[in-house]
C-alpha positions in Angstrom: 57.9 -16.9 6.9 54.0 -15.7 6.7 53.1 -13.2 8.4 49.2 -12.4 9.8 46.9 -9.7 9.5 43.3 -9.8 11.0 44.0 -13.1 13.6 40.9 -15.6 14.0 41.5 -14.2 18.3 39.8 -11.3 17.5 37.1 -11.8 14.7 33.1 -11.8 15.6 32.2 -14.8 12.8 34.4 -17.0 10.6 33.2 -19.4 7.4 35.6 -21.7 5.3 34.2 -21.4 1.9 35.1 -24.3 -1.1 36.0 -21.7 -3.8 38.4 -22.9 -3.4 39.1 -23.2 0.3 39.1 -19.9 1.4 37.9 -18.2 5.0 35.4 -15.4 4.7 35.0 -13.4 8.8 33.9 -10.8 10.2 35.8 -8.1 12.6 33.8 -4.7 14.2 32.9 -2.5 11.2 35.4 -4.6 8.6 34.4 -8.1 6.2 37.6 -10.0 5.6 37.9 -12.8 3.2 41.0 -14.4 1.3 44.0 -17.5 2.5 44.9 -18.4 5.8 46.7 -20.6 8.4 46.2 -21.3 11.4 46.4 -18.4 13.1 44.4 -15.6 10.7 44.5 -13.9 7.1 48.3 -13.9 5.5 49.4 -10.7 4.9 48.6 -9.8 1.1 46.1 -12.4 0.4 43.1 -11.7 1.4 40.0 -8.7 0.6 38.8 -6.6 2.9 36.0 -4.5 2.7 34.7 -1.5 5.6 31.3 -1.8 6.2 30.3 1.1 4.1 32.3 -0.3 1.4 30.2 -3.4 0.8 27.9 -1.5 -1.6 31.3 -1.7 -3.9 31.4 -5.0 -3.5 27.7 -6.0 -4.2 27.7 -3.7 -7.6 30.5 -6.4 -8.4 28.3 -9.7 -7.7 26.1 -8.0 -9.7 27.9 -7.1 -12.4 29.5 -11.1 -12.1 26.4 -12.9 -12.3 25.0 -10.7 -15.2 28.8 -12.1 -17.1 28.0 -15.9 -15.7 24.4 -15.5 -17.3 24.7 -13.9 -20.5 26.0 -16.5 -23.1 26.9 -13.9 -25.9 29.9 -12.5 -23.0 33.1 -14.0 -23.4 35.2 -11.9 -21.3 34.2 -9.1 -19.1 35.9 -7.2 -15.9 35.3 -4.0 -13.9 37.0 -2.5 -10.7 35.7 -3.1 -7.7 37.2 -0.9 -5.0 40.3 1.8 -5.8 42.9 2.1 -2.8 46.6 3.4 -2.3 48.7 1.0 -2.5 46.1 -1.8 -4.3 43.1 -2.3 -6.2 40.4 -5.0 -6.4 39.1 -5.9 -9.5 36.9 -8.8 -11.2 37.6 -10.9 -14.3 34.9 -12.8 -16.3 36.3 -15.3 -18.7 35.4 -18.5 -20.6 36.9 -21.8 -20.9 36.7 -24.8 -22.7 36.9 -28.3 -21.1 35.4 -31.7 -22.4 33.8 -29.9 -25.4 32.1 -27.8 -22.9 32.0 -23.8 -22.5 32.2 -23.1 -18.3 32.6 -19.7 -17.3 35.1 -18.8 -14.6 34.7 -15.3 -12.3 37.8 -14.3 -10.6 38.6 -11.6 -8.1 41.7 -10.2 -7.8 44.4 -7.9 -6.0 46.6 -5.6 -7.9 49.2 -4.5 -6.3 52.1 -2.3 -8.3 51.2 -3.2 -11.8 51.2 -7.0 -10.4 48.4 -9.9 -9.5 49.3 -10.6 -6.1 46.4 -12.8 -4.9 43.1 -13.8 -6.3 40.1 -16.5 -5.7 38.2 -18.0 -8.9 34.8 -19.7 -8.9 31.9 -20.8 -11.0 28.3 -19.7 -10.0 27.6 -23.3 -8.6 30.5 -22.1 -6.0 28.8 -18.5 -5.6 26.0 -19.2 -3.2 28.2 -20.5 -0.4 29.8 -16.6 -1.4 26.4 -15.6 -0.8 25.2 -17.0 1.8 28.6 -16.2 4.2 28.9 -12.9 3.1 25.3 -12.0 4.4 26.3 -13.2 7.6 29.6 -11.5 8.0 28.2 -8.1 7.4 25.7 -8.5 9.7 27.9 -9.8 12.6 30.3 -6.8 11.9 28.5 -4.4 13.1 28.5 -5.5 16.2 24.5 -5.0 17.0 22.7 -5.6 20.4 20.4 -8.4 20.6 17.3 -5.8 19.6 19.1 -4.0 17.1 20.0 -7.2 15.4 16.6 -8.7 15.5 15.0 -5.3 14.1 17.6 -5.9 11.5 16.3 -9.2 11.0 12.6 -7.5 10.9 13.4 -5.1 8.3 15.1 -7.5 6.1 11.5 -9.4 5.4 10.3 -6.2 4.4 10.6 -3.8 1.2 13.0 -1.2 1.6 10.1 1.1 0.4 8.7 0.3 4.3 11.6 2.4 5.5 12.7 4.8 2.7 11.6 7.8 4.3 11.7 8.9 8.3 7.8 8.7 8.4 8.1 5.1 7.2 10.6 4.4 9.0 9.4 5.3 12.4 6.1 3.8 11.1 8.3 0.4 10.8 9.5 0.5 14.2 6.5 0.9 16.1 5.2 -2.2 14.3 8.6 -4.0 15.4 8.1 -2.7 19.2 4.3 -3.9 19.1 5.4 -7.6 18.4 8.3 -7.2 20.7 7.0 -5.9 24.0 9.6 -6.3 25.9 12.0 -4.0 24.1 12.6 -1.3 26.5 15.0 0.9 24.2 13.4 4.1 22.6 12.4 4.5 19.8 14.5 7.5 18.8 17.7 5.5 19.1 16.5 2.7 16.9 15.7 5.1 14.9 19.0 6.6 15.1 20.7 3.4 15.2 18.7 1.9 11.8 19.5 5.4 10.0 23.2 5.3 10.6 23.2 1.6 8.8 20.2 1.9 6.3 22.4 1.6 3.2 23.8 -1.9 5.3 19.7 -2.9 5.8 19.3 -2.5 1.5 22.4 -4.6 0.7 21.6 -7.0 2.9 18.2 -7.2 1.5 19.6 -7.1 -1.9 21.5 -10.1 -1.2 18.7 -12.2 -0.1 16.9 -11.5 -2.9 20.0 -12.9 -5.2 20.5 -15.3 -2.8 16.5 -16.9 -2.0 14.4 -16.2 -4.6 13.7 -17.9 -8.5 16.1 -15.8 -10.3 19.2 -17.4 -8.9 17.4 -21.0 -8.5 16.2 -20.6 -12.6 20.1 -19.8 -13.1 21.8 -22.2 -11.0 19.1 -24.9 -12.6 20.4 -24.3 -16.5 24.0 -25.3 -15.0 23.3 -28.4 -13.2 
């Protein structure tokens, strides 16, 4: 019988993702994404990454799309996060189908020297990845309705706009100016934007995967 960990009752967001079908949610502080039933993840089958983990975990897309994209790889992995009693890891390989060369990512869970669960995809599959796991992050940290919209604020920005406290405090002001009816002080945005500033440059780093020409030009040579 399966058992659940991480049930659907208590998460902040959920996605079903076609990679294949898998759920990607978000709890407070923790991303989850892997198999499920009805009820929430099945135990051993699913990632999950702490909030201040998911720097890990972008180094790996990274790392992923830089296999997907170079045709002189054949086969390429990496580790992506180190634990206990498991690790997560990555696995770039190529296949051939219908005279054709495809390239398959796949992460997986190793747990005592053994596979126990992993999800493959192509890059045509990786922007629904993209696109759910900038929201997840986001909802899992739980933010007020200002923090999350001075969030949203810095994320059209440069991260050189708030690389330094001056800059930063220079950032804010311009939020509050076009958001006059904030009443919270500026110190504790600042204090609250500090504690997740390595959260505000992934997030921004995964837009600029996610938006821009580079992954368009990519996604473009597959089609």
């Amino acid at each position: 019988m399966e058992t659940n960990d991480f049930l659907f009752s208590e998460s902040c967001e959920n996605f079903a993702l076609d990679l294949p079908f898998i759920f990607m949610s978000s709890y407070p502080g923790v991303i989850v994404f892997g198999k499920v039933n009805k009820v929430g993840y099945i135990t051993d089958k699913f990632f999950k990454f702490g909030i201040f983990e998911c720097y890990k975990l972008y180094l790996a897309i990274v790392q992923i799309l830089s296999f997907l994209t170079d045709p002189n790889e054949k086969i390429d992995k990496g580790l992506i996060l180190e634990g206990n009693e498991e690790n997560y890891f990555w696995l770039g390989t190529s296949v051939l189908a219908n005279n054709k060369q495809y390239k398959i990512a796949k992460l997986g869970i190793e747990k005592q020297d053994n596979i126990s669960f992993e999800i493959r995809f192509t890059i045509k599959q990786f922007q629904f990845f993209f696109h759910a796991l900038n929201k997840v992050i986001l909802s899992s940290l739980c933010l007020k309705d200002v923090e999350y919209k001075l969030f949203l604020f810095l994320l059209d920005k440069s991260p050189n706009t708030y690389d330094s406290k001056e800059n930063m405090m220079n950032s804010i002001e311009a939020f509050l100016k076009v958001n006059t009816n904030v009443k919270d002080k500026k110190y504790l945005l600042y204090n609250m934007i500090s504690h997740y500033k390595e959260i505000v440059v992934i997030l921004f780093k995964l837009n600029t995967i996610e938006v821009p020409n580079f992954r368009q030009a990519i996604i473009a040579k597959l089609l």
